[in-house]
DSSP file (Angstrom, degrees, kcal/mol; ACC not computed):
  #  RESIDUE AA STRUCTURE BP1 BP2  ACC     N-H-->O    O-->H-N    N-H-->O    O-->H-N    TCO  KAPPA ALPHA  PHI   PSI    X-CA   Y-CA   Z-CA
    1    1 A X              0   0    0      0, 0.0     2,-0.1     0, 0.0     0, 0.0   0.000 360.0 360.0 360.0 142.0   83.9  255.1  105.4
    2    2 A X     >  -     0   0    0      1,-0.1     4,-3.0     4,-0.0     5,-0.2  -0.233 360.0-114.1 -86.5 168.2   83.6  253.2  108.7
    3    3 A X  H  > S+     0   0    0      2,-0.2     4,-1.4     1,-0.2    -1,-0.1   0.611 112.6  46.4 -76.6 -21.9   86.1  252.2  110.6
    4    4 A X  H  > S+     0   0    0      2,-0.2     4,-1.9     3,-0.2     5,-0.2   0.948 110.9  52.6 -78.8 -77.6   85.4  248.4  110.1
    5    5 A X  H  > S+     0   0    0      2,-0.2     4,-3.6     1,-0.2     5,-0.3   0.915 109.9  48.3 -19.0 -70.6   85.0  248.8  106.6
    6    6 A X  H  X S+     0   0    0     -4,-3.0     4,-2.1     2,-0.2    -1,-0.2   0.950 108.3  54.3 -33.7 -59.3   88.5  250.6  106.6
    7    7 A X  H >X S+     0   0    0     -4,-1.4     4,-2.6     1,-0.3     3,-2.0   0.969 115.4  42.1 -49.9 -72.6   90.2  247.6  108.8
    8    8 A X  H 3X S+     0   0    0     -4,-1.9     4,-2.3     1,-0.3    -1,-0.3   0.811 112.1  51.7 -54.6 -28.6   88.7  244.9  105.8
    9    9 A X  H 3X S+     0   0    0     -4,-3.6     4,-0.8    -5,-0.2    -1,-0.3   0.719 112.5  44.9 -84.9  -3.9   89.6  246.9  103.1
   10   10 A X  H <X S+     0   0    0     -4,-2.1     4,-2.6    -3,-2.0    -2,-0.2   0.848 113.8  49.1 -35.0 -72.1   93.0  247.1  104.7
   11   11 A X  H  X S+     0   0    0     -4,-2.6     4,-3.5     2,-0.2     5,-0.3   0.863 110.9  52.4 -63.9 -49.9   93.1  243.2  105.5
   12   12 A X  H  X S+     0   0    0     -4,-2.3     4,-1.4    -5,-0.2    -1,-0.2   0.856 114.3  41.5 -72.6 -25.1   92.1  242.4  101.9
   13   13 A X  H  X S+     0   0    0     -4,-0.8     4,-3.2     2,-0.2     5,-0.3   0.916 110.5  50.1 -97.7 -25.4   94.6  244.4  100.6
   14   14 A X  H  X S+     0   0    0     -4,-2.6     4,-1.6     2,-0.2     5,-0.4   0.979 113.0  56.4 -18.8 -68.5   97.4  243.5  102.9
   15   15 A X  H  X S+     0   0    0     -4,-3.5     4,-1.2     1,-0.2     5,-0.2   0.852 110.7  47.3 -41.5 -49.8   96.1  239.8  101.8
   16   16 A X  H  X S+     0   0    0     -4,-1.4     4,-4.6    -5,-0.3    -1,-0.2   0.906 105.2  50.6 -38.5 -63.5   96.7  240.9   98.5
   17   17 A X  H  X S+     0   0    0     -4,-3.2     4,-2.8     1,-0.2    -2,-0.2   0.743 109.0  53.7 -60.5 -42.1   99.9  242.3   98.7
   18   18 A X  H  X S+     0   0    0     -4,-1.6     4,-1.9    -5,-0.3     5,-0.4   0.877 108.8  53.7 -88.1 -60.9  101.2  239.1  100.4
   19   19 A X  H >X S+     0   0    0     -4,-1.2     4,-2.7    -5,-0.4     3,-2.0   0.945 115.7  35.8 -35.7 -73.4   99.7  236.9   97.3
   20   20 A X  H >X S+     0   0    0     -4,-4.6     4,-2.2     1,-0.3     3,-0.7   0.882 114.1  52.4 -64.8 -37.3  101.3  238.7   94.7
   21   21 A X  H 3< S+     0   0    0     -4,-2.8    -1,-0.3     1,-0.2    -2,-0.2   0.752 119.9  43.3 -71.6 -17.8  104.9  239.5   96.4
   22   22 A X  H << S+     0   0    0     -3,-2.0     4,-0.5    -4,-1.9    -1,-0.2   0.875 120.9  37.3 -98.6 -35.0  104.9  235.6   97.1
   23   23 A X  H XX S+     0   0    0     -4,-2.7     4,-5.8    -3,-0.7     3,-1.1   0.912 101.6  75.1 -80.0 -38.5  103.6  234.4   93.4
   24   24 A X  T >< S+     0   0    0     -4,-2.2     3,-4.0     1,-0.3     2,-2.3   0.733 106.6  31.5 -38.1-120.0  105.6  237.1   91.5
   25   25 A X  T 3> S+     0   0    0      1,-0.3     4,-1.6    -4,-0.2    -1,-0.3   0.397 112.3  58.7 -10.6 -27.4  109.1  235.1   92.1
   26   26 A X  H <> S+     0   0    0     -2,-2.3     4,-1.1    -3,-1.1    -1,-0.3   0.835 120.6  31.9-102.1 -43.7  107.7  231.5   92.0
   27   27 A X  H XX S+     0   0    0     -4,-5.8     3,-1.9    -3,-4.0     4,-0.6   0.980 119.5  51.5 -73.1 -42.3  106.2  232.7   87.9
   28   28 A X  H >> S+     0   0    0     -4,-0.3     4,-1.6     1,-0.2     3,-1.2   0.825 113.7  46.9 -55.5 -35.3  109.3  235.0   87.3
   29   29 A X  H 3< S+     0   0    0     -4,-1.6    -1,-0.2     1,-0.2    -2,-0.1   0.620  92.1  79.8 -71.5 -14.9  111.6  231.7   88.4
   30   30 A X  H << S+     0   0    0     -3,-1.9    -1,-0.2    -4,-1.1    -2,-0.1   0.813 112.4  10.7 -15.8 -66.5  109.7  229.8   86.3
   31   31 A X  H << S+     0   0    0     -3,-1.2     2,-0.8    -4,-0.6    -2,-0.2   0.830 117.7  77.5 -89.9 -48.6  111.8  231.1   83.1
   32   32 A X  S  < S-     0   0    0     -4,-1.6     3,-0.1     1,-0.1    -1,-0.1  -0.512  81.2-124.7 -60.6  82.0  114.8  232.9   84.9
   33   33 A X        -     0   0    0     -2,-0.8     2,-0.2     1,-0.1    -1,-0.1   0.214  35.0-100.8 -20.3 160.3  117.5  230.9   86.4
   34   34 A X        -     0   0    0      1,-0.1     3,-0.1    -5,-0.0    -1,-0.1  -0.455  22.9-147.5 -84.8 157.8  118.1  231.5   90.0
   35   35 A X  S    S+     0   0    0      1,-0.3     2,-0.2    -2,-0.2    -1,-0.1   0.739  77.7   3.3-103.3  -7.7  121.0  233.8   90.7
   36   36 A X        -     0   0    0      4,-0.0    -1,-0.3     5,-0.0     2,-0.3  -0.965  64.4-151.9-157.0 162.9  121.9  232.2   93.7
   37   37 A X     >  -     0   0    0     -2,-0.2     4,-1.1     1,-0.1     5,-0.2  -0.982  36.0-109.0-140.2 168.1  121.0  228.8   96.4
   38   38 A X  H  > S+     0   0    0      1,-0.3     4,-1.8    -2,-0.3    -1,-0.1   0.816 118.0  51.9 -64.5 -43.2  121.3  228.3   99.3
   39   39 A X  H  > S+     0   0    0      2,-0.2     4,-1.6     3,-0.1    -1,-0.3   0.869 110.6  58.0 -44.6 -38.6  124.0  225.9   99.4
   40   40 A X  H  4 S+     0   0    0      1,-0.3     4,-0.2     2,-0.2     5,-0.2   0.888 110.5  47.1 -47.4 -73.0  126.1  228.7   97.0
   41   41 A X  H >X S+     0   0    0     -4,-1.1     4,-1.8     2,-0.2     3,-0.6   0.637 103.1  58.5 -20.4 -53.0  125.5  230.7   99.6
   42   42 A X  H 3X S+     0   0    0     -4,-1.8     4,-4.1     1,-0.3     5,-0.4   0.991 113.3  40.9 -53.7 -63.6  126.6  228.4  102.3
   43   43 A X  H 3< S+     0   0    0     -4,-1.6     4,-0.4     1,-0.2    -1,-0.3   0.369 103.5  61.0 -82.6  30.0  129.8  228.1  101.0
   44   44 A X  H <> S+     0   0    0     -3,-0.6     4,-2.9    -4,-0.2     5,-0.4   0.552 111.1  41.2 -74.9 -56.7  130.5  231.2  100.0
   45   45 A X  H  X S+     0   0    0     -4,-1.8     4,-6.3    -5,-0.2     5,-0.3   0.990 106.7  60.0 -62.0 -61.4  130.3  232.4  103.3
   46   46 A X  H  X S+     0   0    0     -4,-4.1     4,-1.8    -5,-0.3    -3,-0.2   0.950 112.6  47.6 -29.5 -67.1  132.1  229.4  104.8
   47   47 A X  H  4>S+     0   0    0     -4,-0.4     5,-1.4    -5,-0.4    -1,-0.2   0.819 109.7  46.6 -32.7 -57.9  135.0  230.8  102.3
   48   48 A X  H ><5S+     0   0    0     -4,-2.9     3,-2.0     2,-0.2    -1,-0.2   0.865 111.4  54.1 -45.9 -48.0  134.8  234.4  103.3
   49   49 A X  H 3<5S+     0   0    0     -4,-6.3    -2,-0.2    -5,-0.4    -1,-0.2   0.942 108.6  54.9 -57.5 -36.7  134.8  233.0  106.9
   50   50 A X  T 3<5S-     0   0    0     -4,-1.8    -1,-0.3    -5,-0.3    -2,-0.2   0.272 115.8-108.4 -51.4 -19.5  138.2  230.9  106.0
   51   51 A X  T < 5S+     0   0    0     -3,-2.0     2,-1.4     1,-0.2    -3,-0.2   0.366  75.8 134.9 107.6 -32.6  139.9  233.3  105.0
   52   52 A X    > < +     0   0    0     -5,-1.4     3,-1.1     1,-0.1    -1,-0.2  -0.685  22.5 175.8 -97.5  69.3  140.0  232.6  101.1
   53   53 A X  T 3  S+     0   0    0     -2,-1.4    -1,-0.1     1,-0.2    -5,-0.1   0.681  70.7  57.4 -29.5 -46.3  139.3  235.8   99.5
   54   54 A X  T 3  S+     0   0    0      2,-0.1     2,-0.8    -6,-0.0    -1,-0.2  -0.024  76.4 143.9-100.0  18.1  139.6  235.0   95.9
   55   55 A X    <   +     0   0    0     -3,-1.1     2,-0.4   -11,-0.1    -7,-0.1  -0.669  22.0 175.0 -41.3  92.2  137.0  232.3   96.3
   56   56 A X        -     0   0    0     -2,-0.8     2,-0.2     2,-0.0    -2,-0.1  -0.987  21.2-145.8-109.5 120.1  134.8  232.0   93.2
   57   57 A X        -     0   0    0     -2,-0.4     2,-0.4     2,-0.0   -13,-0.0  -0.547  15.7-143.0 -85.6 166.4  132.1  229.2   93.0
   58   58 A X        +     0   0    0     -2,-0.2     2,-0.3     2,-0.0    -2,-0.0  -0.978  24.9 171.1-123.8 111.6  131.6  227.9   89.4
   59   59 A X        -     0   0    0     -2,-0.4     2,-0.3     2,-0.0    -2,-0.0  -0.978  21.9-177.0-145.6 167.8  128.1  226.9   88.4
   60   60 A X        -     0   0    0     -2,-0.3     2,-0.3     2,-0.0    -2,-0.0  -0.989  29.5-145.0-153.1  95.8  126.8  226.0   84.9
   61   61 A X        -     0   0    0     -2,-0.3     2,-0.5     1,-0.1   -28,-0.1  -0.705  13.1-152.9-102.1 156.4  122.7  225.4   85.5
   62   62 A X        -     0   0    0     -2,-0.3     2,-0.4     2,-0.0     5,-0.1  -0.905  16.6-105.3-139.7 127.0  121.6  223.0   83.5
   63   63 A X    >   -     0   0    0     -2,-0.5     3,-2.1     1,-0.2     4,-0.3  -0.302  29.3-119.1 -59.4 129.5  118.0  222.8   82.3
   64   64 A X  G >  S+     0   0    0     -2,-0.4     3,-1.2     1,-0.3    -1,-0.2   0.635 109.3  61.1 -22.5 -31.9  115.9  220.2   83.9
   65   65 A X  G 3  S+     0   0    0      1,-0.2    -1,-0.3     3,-0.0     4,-0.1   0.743  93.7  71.7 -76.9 -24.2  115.1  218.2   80.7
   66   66 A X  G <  S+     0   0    0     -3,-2.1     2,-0.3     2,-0.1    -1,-0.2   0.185  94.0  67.9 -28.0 -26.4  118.6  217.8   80.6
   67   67 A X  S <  S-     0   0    0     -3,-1.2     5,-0.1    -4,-0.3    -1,-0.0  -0.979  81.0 -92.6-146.4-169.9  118.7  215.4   83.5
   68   68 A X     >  -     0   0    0     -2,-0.3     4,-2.1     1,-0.1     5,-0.2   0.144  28.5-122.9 -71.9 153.4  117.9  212.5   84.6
   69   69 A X  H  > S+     0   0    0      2,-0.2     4,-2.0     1,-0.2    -1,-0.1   0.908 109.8  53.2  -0.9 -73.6  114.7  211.5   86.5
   70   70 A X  H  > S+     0   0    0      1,-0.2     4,-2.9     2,-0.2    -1,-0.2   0.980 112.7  44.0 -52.7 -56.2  116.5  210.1   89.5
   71   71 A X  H  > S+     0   0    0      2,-0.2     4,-1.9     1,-0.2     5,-0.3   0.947 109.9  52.0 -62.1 -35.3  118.4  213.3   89.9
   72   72 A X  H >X S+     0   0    0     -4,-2.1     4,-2.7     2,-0.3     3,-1.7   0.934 114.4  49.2 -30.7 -79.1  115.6  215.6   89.4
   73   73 A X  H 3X S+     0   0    0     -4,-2.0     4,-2.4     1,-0.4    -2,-0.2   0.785 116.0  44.2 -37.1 -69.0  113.9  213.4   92.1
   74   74 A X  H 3X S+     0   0    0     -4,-2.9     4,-0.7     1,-0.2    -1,-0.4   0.757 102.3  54.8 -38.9 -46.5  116.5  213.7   94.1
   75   75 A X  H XX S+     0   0    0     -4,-1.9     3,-1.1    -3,-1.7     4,-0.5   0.882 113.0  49.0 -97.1 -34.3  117.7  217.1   94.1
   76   76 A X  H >X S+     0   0    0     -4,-2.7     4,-3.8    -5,-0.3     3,-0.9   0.928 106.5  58.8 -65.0 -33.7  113.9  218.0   95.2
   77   77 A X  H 3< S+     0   0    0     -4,-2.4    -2,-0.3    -5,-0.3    -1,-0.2   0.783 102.6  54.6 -48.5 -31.7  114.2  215.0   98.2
   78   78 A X  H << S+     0   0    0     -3,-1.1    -1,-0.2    -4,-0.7    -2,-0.2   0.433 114.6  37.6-111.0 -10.2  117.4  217.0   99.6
   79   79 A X  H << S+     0   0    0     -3,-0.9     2,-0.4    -4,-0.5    -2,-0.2   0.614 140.3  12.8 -82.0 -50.5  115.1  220.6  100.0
   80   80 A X    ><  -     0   0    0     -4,-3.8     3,-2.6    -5,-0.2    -2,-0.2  -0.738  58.1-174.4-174.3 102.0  112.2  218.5  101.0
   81   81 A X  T 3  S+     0   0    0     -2,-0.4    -1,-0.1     1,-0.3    -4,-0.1   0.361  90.9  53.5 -85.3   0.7  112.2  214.7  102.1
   82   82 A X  T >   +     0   0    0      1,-0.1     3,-1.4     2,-0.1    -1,-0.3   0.409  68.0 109.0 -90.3  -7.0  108.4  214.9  102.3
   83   83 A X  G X  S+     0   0    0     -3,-2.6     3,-0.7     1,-0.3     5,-0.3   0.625  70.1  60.6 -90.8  -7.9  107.4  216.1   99.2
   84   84 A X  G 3  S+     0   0    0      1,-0.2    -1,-0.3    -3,-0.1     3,-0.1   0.344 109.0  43.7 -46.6  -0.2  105.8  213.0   97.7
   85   85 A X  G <  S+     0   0    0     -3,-1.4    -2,-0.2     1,-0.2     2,-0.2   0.376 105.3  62.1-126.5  -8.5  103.4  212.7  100.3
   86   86 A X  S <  S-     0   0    0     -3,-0.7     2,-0.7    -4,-0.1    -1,-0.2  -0.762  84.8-108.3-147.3 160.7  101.9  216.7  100.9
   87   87 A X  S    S-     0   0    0      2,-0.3    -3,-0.1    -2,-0.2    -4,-0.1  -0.705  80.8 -70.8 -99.7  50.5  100.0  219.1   98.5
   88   88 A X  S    S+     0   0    0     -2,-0.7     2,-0.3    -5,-0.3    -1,-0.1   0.661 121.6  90.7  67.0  17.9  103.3  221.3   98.3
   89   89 A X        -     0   0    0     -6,-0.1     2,-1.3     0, 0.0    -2,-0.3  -0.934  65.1-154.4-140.5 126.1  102.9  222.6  102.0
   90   90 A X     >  -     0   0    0     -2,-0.3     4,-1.9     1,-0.2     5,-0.1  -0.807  16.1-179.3 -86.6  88.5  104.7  220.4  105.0
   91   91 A X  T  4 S+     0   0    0     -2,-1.3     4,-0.3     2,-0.2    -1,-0.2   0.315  78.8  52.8 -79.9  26.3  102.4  221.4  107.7
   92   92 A X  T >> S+     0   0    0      3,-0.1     4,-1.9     2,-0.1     3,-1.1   0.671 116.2  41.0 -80.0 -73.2  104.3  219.4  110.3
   93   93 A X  H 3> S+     0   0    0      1,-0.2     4,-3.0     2,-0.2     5,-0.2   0.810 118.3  47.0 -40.7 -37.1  107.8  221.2  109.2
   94   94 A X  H 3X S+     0   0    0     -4,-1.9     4,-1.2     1,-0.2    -1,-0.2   0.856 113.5  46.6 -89.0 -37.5  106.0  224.4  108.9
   95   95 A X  H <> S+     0   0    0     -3,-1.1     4,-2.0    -4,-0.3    -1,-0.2   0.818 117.8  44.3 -41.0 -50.8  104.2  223.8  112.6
   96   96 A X  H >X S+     0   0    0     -4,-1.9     4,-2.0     2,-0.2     3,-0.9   0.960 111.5  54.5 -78.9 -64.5  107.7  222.7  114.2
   97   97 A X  H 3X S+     0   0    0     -4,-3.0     4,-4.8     1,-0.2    -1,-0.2   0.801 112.1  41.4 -16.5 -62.0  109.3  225.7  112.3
   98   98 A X  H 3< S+     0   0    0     -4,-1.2    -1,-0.2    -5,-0.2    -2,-0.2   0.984 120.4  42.8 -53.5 -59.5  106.6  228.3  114.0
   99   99 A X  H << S+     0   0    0     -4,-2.0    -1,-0.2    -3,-0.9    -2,-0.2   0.926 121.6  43.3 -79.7 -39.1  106.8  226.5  117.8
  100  100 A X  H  <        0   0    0     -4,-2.0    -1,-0.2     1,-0.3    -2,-0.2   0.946 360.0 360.0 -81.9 -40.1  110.8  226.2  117.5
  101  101 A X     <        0   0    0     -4,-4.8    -1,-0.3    -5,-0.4    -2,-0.2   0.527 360.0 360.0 -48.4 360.0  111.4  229.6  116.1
């Protein structure tokens, strides 16, 4: 096999690899609650930083059908104040991201 050949069959599965490791989580969350977010996270750490060992957050996730519209609407506005307007990719955010990181 040529060396070219090698390099594309490489790329495509690389390409591959990158698909499924990215779609896997997005079907598996589909059914599966998340086990953590990022806000948990924030404060959890914030806590640890504080001092406050015996910190345990309390959450109760509560299926979408379960509430209302607005918050739904909301809670996705407070991850991403753009997503009524883009095909489920901000390529401005995702451009500034790249140039400022």
């Amino acid at each position: 096999m040529s060396l070219r050949r090698r390099a594309a069959t490489l790329a495509l599965q690389i390409a591959l690899g990158f698909l499924v490791a990215t779609a896997v989580p997005v079907v598996v969350l589909r059914w599966v609650p998340p086990l953590t977010s990022s806000i948990m996270l924030q404060r959890e750490i914030r806590a640890r930083l504080a001092g406050k060992r015996a910190f345990v957050l309390r959450h109760h996730w509560v299926p979408l059908r379960q509430i209302s519209p607005e918050l739904a609407i909301a809670v996705v506005t407070a991850e991403d104040q753009k997503f009524p307007v883009h095909s489920g990719f901000d390529w401005d955010s995702i451009g500034d991201a790249i140039t400022e990181g």
